[in-house]
C-alpha positions as CSV (number, residue, x, y, z in Angstrom):
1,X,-8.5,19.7,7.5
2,X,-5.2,20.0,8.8
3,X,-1.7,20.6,7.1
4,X,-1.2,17.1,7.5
5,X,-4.4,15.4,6.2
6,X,-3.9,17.6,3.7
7,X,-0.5,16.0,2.4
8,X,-1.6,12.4,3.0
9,X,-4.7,13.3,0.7
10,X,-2.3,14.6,-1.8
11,X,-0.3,11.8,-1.9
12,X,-3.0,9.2,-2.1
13,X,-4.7,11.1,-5.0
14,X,-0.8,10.0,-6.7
15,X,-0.4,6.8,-5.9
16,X,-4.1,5.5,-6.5
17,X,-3.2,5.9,-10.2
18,X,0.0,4.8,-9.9
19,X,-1.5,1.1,-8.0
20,X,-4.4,0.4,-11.1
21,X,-1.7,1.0,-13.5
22,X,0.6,-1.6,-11.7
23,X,1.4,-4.4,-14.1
24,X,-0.6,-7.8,-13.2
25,X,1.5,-11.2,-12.1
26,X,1.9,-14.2,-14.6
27,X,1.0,-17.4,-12.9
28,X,3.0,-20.4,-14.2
29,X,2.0,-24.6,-13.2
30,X,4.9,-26.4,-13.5
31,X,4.2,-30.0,-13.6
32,X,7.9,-31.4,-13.0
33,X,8.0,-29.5,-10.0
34,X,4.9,-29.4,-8.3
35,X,5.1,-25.1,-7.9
36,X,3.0,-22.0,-9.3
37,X,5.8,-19.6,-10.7
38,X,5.1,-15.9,-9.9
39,X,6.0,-13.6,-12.9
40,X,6.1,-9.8,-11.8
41,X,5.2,-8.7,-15.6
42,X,6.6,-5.0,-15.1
43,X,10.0,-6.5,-14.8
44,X,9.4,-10.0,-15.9
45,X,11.6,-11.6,-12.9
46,X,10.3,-14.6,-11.0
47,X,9.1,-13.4,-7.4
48,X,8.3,-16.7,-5.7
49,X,7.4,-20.3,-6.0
50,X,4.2,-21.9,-4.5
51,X,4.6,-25.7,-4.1
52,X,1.1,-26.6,-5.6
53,X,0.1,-30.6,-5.5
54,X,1.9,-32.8,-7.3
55,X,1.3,-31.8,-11.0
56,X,-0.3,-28.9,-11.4
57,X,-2.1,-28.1,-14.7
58,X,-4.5,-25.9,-15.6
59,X,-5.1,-22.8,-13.7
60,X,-7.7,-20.0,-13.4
61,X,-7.4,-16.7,-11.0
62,X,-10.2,-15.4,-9.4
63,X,-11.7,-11.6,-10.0
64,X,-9.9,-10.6,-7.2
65,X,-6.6,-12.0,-7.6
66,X,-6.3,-12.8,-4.7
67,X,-7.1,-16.9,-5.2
68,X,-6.0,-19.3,-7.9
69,X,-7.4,-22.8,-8.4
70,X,-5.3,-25.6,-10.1
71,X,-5.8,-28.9,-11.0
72,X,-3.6,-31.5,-9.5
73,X,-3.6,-34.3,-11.9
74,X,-2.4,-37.3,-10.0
75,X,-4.1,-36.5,-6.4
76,X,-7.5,-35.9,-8.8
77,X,-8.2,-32.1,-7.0
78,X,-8.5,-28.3,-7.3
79,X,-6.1,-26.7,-5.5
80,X,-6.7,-23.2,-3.9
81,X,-3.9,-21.2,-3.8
82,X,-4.5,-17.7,-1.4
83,X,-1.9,-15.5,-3.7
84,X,-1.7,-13.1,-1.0
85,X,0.2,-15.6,1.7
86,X,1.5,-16.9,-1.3
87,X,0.6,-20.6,-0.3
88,X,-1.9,-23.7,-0.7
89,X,-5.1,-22.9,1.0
90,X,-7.1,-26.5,0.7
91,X,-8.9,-28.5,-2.3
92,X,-12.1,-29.4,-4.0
93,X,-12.0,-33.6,-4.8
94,X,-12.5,-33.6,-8.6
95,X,-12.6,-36.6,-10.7
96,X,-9.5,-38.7,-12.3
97,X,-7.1,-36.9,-14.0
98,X,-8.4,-33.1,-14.1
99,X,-6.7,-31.0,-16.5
100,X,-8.0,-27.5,-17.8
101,X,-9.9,-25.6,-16.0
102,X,-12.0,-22.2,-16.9
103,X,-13.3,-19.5,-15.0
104,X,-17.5,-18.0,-16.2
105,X,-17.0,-14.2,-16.7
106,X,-18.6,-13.4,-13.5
107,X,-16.3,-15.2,-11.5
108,X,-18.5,-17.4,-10.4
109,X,-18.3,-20.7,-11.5
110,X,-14.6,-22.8,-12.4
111,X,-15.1,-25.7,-15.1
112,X,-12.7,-28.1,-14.6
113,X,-12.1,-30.6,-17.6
114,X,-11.6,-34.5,-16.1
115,X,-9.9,-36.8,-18.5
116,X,-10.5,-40.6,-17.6
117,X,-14.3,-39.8,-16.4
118,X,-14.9,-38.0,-19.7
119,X,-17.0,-34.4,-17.9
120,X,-16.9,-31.5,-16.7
121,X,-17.0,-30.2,-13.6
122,X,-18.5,-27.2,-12.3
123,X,-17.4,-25.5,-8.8
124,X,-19.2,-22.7,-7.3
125,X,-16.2,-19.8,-6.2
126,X,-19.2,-18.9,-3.0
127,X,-18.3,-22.2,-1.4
128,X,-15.5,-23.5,-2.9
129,X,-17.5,-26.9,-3.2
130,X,-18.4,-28.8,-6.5
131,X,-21.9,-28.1,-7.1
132,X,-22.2,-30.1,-10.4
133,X,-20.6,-32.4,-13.3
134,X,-21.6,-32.8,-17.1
135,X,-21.0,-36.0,-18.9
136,X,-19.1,-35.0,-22.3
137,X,-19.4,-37.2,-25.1
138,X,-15.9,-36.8,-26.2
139,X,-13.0,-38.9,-24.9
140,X,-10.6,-37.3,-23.2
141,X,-11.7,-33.7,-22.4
142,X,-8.4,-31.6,-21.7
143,X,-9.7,-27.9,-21.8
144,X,-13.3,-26.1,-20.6
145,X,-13.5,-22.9,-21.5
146,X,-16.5,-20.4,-21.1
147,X,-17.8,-18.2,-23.8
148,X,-17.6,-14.7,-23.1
149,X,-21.5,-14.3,-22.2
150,X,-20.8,-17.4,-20.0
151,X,-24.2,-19.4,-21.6
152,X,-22.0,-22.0,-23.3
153,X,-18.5,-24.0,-22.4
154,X,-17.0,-25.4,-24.9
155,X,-14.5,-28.6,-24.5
156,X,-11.7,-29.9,-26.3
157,X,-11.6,-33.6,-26.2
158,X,-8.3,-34.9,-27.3
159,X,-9.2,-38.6,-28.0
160,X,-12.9,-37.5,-29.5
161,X,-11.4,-35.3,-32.5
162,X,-14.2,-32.6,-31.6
163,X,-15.2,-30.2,-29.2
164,X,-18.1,-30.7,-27.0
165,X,-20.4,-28.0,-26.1
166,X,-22.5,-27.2,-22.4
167,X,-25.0,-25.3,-22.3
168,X,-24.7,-23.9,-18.8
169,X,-28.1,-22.8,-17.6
170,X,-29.3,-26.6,-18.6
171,X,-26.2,-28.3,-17.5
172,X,-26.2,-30.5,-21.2
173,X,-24.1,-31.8,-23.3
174,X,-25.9,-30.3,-26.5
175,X,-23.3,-30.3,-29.1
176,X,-20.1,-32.0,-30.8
177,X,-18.5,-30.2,-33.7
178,X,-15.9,-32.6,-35.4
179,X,-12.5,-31.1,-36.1
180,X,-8.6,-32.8,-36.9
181,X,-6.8,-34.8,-34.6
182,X,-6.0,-33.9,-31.0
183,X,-7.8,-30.9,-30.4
184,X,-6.0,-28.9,-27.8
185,X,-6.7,-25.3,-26.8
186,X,-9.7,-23.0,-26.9
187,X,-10.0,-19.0,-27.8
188,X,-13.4,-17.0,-28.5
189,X,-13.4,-14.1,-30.8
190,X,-14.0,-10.6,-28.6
191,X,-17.7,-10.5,-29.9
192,X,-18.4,-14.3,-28.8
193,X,-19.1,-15.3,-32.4
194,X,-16.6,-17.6,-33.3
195,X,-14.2,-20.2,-31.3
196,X,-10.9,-21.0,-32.5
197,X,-9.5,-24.1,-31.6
198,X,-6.1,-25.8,-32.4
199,X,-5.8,-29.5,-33.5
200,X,-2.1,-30.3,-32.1
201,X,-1.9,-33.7,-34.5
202,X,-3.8,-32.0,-37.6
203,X,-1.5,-28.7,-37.3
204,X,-4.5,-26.6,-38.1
205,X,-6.2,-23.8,-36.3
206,X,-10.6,-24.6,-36.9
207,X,-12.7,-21.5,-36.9
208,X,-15.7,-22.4,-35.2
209,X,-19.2,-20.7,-35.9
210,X,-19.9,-20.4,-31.9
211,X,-23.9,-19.5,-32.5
212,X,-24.7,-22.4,-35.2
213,X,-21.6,-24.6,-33.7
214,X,-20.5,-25.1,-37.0
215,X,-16.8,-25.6,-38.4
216,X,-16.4,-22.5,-40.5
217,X,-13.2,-22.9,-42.1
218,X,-9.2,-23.5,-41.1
219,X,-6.3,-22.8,-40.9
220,X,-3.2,-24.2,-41.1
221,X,-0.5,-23.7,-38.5
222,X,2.6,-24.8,-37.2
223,X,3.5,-28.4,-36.5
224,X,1.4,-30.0,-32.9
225,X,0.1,-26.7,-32.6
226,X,-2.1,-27.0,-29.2
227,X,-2.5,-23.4,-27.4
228,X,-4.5,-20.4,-28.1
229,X,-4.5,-16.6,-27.3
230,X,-6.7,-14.1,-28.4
231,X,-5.9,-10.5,-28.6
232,X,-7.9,-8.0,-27.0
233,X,-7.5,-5.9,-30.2
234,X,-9.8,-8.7,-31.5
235,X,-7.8,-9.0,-34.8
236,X,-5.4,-11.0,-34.1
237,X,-5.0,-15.0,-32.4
238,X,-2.4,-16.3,-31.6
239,X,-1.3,-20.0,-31.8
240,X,1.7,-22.0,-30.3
241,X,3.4,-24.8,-32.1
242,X,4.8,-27.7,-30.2
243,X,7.2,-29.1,-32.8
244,X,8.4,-26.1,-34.3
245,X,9.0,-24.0,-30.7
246,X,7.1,-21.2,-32.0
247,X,4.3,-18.8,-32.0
248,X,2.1,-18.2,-35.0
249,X,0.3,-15.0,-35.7
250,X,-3.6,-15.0,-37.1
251,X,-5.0,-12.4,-38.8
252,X,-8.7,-13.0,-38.2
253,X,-10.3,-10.5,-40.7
254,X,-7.8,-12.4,-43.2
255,X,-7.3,-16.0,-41.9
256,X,-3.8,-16.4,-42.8
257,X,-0.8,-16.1,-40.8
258,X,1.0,-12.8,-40.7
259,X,4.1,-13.5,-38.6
260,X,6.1,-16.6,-36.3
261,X,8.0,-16.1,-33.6
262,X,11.0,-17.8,-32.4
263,X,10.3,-19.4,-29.1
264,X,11.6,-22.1,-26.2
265,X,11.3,-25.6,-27.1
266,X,7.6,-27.4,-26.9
267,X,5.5,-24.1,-26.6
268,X,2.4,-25.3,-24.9
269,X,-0.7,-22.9,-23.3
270,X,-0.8,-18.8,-22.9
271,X,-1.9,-15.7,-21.3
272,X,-1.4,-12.4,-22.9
273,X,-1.5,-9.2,-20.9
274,X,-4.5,-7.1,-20.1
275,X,-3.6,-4.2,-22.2
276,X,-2.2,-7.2,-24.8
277,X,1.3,-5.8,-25.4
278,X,3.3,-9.0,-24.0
279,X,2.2,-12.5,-24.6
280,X,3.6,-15.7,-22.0
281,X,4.1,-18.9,-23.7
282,X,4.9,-21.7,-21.3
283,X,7.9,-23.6,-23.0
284,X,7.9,-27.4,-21.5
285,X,10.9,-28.8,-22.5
286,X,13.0,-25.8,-22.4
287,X,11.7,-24.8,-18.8
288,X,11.5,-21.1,-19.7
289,X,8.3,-18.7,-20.5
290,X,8.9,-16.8,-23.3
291,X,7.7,-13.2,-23.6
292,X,7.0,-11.7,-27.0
293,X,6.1,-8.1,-27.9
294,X,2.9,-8.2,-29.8
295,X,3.6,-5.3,-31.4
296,X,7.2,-5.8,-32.9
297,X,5.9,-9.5,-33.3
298,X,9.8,-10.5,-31.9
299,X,10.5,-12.4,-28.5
300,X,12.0,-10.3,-26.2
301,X,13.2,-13.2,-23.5
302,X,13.1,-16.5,-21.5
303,X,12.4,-16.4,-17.7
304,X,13.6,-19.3,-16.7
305,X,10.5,-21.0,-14.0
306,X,10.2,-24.6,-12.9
307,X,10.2,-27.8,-14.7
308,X,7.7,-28.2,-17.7
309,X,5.7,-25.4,-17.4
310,X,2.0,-26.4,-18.5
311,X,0.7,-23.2,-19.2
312,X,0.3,-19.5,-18.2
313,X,-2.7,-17.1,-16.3
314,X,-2.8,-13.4,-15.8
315,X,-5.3,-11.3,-14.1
């Protein structure tokens, strides 16, 4: 090997490191101004805007990263968005008024949750084509999310005061656990056992046996609490409160609340970071993401992003 080859293998043997510990983007849909805000979380800075549909809403990434599909409430689509060019790359035709959507742990398979049709439906990432729907028997489904051994999705229906759940190999509604008013987003314990799942007009958190699909107990929370966020850690969920503008703190061995946070006005969905130091809130009203430490449980700033941010993704 030459002198030469010899350096460039040094230095790659440095930098590959120094690339997997790179800190992921944040992926923000705001719905008052049709983008997809990029978040570089190492310095949590905006780094570009992707105009994305009309009103974009929910929002999954693919394993890769390098695609993100988003539901476009009023053209009733997916959107894909290639991350790398930074811009729209076509749609999937979904039915009316699609809101959250889901990605299976595999990476497969998106859910996407369509309000006025009451289902769910079910796009394969291979083809980037809808390969199936699932009639819920809740009204108004706004969030699909998979369990974390992907057999089961469970779905929030606003109007239905319950959550729904699919079983995914048989493509059936087979379940409807009743909980308070307006239920809003979805988290699963680390272990897959139970599903946590905020009530925004109840302002409770219901802890939900996810084998026996069974209401185990709850939890009372802030007022029109509505998003979710599980810690890695697996002890801890957190939950944001609409009418308060603040983030609530779970301990799950415990189920009371340990800490809330101070946060921009009409908190709404979240993403935490992979190594689950930082958590996103996507503040509507105030058109900011707040970022908190997890650790110090204290907000350490607003990035300001587009109009009424819906929610936030990082992969």
């Amino acid at each position: 090997m030459s002198f030469q080859h010899t350096l460039l293998a040094a230095a790659l043997c440095v930098l590959a490191p120094l690339a997997a510990l790179a800190a992921p983007f944040a992926y923000v849909p705001n719905e008052g101004s049709a983008t997809l805000s990029v978040i570089d979380t190492a310095t949590d800075q905006v780094v570009a805007e992707i105009p994305v549909g009309k009103k974009p809403r929910g929002t999954v990434i693919s394993l890769d990263g390098k695609t993100a599909y988003v539901s476009d409430q009023p053209n009733n689509q997916l959107v894909m968005v290639d991350l790398v060019a930074r811009k729209a790359a076509g749609n999937i035709a979904l039915g009316e008024s699609p809101e959250g959507v889901g990605m299976s742990p595999d990476g497969r398979w998106v859910a996407a949750a369509v309000e006025e049709t009451n289902d769910v439906a079910f796009i394969d990432t291979r083809t980037n084509k809808k390969s199936f729907v699932v009639k819920v028997r809740g009204k108004n489904p706004e969030h699909a999310v998979f369990s974390p051994d992907g057999k089961f999705v469970f779905v929030s229906a606003e109007e239905g005061e319950a959550v729904n759940v699919i079983n995914f190999a048989t493509r059936k509604d087979v379940a409807q656990i009743p909980v308070g008013a307006r239920p809003r987003g979805i988290g699963f314990s680390i272990d897959g056992k139970q599903a946590f799942v905020a009530a925004e007009n109840s302002n409770e958190v219901y802890v939900i046996d996810a084998v026996k699909f069974v209401v185990l107990t709850t939890i009372k929370a802030g007022l029109r609490s509505n998003g979710i966020s599980v810690h890695p850690d697996g002890k801890r969920v957190f939950v944001s409160n609409g009418g308060d503008a603040s983030v609530s703190v779970i301990d799950i061995a415990s189920g009371s609340i340990t800490a809330t946070i101070g946060v921009g006005q009409r908190p709404w969905n979240m993403a935490l970071t992979p190594d689950g130091k930082k958590l996103y809130v996507a503040c509507g009203r105030a058109g900011v993401v707040s970022v908190i430490d997890t650790e110090s449980n204290t907000k350490l700033t607003d990035i300001a992003v587009g109009k009424l941010p819906w929610g936030v993704v990082i992969r």
